[in-house]
SEPAPA-489394 format. One record per residue: residue number from 1; residue in three letters; z, y, x of N, C-alpha, C in turn. Coordinates in nm, 3 decimals. Atoms other than C-alpha are relative to their C-alpha. Layout:
! residues N
PT / num / residuo / nc3 / nc2 / nc1 / cac3 / cac2 / cac1 / cc3 / cc2 / cc1
PT / NUM / ALA / Z / Y / X / Z / Y / X / Z / Y / X
...
***
This chain:
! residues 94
PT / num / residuo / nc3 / nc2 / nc1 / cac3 / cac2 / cac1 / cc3 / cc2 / cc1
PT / 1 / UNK / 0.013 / -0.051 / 0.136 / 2.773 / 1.319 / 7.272 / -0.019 / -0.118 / -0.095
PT / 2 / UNK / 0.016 / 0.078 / 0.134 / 2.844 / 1.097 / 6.941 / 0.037 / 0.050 / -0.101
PT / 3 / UNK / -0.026 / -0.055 / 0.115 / 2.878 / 1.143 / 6.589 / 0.006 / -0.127 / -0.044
PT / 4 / UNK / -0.026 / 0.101 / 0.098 / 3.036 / 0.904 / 6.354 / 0.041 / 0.075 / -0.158
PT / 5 / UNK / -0.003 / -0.023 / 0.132 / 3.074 / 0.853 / 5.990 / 0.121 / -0.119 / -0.081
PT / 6 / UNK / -0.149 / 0.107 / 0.054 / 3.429 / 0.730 / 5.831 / 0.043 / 0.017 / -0.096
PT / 7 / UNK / -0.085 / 0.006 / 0.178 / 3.565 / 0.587 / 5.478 / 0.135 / -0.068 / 0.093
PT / 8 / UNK / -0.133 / 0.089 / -0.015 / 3.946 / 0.541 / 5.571 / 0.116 / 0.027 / -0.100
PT / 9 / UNK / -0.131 / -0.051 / 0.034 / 4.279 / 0.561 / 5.406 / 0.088 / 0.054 / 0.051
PT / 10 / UNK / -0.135 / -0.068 / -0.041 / 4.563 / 0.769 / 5.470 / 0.117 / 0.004 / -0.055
PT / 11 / UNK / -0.152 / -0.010 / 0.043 / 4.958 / 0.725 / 5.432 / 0.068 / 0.105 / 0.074
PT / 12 / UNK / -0.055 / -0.102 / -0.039 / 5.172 / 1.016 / 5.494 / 0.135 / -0.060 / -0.018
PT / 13 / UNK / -0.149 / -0.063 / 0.017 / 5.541 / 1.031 / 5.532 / 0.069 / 0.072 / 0.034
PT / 14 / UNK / -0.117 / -0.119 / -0.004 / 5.773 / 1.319 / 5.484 / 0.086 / 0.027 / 0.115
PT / 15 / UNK / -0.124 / -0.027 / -0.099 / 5.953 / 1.465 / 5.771 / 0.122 / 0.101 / -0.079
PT / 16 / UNK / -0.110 / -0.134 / 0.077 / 6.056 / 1.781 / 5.563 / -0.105 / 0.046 / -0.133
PT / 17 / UNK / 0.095 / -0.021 / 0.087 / 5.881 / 1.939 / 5.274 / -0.168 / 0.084 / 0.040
PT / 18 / UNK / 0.121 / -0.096 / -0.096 / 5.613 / 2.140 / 5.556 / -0.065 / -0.177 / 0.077
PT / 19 / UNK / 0.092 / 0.104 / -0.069 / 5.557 / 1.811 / 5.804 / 0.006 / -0.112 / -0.059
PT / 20 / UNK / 0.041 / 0.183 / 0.014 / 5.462 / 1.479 / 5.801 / -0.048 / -0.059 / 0.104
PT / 21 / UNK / 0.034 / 0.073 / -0.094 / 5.353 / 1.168 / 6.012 / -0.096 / -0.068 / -0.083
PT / 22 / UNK / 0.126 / 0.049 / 0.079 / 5.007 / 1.055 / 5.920 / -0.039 / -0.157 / 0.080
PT / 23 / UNK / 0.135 / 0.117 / -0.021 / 4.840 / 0.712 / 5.934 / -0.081 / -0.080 / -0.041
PT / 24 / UNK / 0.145 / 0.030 / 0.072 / 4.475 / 0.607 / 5.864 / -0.049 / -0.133 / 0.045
PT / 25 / UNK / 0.061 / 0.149 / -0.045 / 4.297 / 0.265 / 5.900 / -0.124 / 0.043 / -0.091
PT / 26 / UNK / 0.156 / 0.000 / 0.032 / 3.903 / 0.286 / 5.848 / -0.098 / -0.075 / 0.039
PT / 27 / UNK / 0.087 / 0.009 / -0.070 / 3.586 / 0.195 / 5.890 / -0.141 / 0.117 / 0.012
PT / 28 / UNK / 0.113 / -0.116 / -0.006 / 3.277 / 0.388 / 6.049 / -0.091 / -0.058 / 0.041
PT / 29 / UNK / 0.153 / 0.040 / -0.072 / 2.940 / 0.366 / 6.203 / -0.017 / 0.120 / 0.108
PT / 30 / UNK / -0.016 / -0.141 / -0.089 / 2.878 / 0.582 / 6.501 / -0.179 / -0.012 / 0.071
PT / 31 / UNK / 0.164 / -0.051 / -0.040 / 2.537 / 0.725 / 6.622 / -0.063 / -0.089 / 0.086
PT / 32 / UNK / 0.034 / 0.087 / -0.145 / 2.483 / 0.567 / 6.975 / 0.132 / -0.100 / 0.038
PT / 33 / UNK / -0.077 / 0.108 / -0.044 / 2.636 / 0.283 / 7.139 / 0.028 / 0.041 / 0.138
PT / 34 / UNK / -0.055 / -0.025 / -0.125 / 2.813 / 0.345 / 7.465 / 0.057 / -0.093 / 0.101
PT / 35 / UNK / -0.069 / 0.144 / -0.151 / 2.947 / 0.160 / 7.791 / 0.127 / -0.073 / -0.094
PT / 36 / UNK / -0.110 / 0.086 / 0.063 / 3.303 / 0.090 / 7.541 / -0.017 / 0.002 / -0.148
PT / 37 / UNK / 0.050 / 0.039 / 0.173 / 3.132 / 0.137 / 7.177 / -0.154 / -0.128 / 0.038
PT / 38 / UNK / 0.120 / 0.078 / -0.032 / 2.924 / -0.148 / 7.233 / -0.117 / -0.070 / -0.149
PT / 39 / UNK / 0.035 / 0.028 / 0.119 / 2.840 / -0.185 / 6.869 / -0.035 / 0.091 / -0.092
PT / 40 / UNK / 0.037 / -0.189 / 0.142 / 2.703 / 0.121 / 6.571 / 0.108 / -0.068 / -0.036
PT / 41 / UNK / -0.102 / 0.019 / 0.076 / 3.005 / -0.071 / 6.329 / 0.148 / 0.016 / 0.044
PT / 42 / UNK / -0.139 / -0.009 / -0.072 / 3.343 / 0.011 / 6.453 / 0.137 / 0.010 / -0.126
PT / 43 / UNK / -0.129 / -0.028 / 0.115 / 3.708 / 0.029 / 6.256 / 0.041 / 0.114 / 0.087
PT / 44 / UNK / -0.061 / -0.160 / -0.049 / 3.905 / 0.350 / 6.320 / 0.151 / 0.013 / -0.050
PT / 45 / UNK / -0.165 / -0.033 / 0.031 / 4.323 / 0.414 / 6.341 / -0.024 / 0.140 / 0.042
PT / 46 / UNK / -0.058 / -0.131 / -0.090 / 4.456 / 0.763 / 6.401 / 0.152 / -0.019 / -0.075
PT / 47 / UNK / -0.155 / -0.037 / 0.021 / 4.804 / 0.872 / 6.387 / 0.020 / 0.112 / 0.056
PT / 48 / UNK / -0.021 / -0.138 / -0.003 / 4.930 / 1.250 / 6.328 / 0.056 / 0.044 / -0.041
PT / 49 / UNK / -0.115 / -0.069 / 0.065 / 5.163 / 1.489 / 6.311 / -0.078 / 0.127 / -0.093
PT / 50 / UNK / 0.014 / -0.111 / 0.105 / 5.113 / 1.739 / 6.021 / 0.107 / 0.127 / -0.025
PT / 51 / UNK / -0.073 / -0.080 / 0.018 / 5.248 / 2.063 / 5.920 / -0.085 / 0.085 / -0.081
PT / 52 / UNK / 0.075 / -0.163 / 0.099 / 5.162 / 2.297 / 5.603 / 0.083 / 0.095 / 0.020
PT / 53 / UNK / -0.055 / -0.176 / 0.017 / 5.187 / 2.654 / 5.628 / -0.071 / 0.038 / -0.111
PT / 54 / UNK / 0.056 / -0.035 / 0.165 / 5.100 / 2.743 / 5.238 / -0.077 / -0.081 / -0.049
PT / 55 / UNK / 0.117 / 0.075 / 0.045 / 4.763 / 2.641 / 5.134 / -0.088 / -0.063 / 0.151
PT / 56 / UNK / 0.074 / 0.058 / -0.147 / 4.658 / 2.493 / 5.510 / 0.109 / -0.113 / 0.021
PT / 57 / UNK / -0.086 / 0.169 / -0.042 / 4.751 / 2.165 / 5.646 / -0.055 / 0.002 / 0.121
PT / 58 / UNK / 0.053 / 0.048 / -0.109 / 4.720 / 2.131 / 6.029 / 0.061 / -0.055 / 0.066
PT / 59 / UNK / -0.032 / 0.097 / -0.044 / 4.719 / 1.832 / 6.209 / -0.026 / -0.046 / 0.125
PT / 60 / UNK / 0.070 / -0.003 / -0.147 / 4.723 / 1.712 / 6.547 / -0.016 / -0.154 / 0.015
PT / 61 / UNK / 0.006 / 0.163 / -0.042 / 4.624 / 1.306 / 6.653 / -0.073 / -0.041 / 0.061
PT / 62 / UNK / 0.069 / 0.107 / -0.105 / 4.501 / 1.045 / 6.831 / -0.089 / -0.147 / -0.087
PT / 63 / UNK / 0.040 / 0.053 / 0.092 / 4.257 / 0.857 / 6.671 / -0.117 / -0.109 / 0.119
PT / 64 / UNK / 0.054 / 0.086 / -0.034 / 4.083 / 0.527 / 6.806 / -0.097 / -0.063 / -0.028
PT / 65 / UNK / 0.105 / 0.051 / 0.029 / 3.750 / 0.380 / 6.780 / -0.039 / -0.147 / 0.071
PT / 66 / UNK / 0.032 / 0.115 / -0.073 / 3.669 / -0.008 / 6.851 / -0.079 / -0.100 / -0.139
PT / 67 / UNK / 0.063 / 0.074 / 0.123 / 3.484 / -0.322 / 6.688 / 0.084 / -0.084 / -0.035
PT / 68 / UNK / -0.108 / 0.107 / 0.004 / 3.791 / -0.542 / 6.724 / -0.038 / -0.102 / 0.013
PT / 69 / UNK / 0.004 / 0.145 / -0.069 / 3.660 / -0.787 / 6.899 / -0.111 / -0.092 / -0.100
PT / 70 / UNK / 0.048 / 0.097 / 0.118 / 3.475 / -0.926 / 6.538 / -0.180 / -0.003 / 0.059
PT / 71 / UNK / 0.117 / 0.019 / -0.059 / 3.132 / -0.818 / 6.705 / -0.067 / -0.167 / 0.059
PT / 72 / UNK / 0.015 / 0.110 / -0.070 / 3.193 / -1.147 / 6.884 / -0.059 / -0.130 / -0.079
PT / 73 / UNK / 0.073 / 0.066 / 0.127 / 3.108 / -1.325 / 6.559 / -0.138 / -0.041 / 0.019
PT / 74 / UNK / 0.120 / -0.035 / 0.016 / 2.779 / -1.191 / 6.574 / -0.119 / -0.014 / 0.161
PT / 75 / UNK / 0.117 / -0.001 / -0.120 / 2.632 / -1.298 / 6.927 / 0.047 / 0.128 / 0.105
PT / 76 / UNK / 0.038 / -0.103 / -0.049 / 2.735 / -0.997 / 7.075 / 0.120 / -0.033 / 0.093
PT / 77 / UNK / -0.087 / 0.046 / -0.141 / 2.927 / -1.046 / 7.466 / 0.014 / 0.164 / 0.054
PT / 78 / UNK / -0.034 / -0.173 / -0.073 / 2.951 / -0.639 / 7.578 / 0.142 / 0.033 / -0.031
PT / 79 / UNK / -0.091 / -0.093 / -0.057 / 3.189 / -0.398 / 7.659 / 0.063 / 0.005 / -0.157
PT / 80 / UNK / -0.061 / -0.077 / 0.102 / 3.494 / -0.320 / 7.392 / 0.143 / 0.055 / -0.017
PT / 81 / UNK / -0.079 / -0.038 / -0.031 / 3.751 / -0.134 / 7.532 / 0.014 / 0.099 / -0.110
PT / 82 / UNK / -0.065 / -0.104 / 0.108 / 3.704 / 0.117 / 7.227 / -0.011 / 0.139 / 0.038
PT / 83 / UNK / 0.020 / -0.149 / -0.017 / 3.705 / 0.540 / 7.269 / 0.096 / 0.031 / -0.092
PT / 84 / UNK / -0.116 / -0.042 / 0.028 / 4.037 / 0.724 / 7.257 / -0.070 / 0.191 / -0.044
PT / 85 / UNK / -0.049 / -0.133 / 0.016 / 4.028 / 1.113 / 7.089 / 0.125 / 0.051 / -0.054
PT / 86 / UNK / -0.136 / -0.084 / 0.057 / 4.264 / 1.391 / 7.058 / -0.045 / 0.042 / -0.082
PT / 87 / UNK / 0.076 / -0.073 / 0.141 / 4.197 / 1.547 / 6.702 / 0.097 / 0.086 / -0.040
PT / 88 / UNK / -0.094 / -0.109 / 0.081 / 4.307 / 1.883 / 6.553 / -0.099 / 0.006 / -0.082
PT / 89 / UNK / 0.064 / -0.006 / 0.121 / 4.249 / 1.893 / 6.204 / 0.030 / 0.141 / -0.102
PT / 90 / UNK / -0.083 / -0.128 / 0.107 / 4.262 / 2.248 / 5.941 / -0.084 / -0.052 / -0.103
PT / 91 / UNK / 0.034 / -0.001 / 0.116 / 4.263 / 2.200 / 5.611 / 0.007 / 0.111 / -0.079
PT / 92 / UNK / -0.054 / -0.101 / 0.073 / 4.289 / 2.431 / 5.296 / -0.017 / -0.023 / -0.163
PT / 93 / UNK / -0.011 / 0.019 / 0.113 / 4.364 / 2.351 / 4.971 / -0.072 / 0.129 / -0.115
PT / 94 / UNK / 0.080 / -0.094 / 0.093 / 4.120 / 2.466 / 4.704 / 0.093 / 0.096 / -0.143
***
């Protein structure tokens, strides 16, 4: 069990006027540190396919969590293989 917290950007491009191919570059902070989060500061990619049906947007991706190695800066020699999820996302336009 973790919980993180992420400011990223997102670029979309058009497949048709319904999908799209999403991708985000961020950074977060995540609750606990784990055997491959070896750090709370981490950056964050995902990449996803999209599809609106009206006022909903749902999305499916793969989104990556690591420190990129920069930890190393800072003294720090552990684990940073990073933590892979699958993510389904619903939206709904206000």
């Amino acid at each position: 069990h973790n919980s993180a917290l992420t400011l990223a950007r997102v670029v979309r491009w058009r497949l048709s006027p319904e999908s799209y191919i999403a991708g985000t570059l961020g950074i977060g902070v995540v609750d606990r540190t784990k055997d491959h989060l070896g750090t709370t500061g981490e950056f964050t990619v995902r990449l996803a396919f999209g599809r609106k049906f009206g006022k909903y947007d749902l999305s499916i991706g793969e989104s990556h969590y690591s420190n990129g190695k920069t930890a190393l800066q800072l003294d720090w020699h552990g684990p940073n293989t990073g933590e892979d999820f699958l993510t389904v996302m619903l939206a709904r336009e206000l």
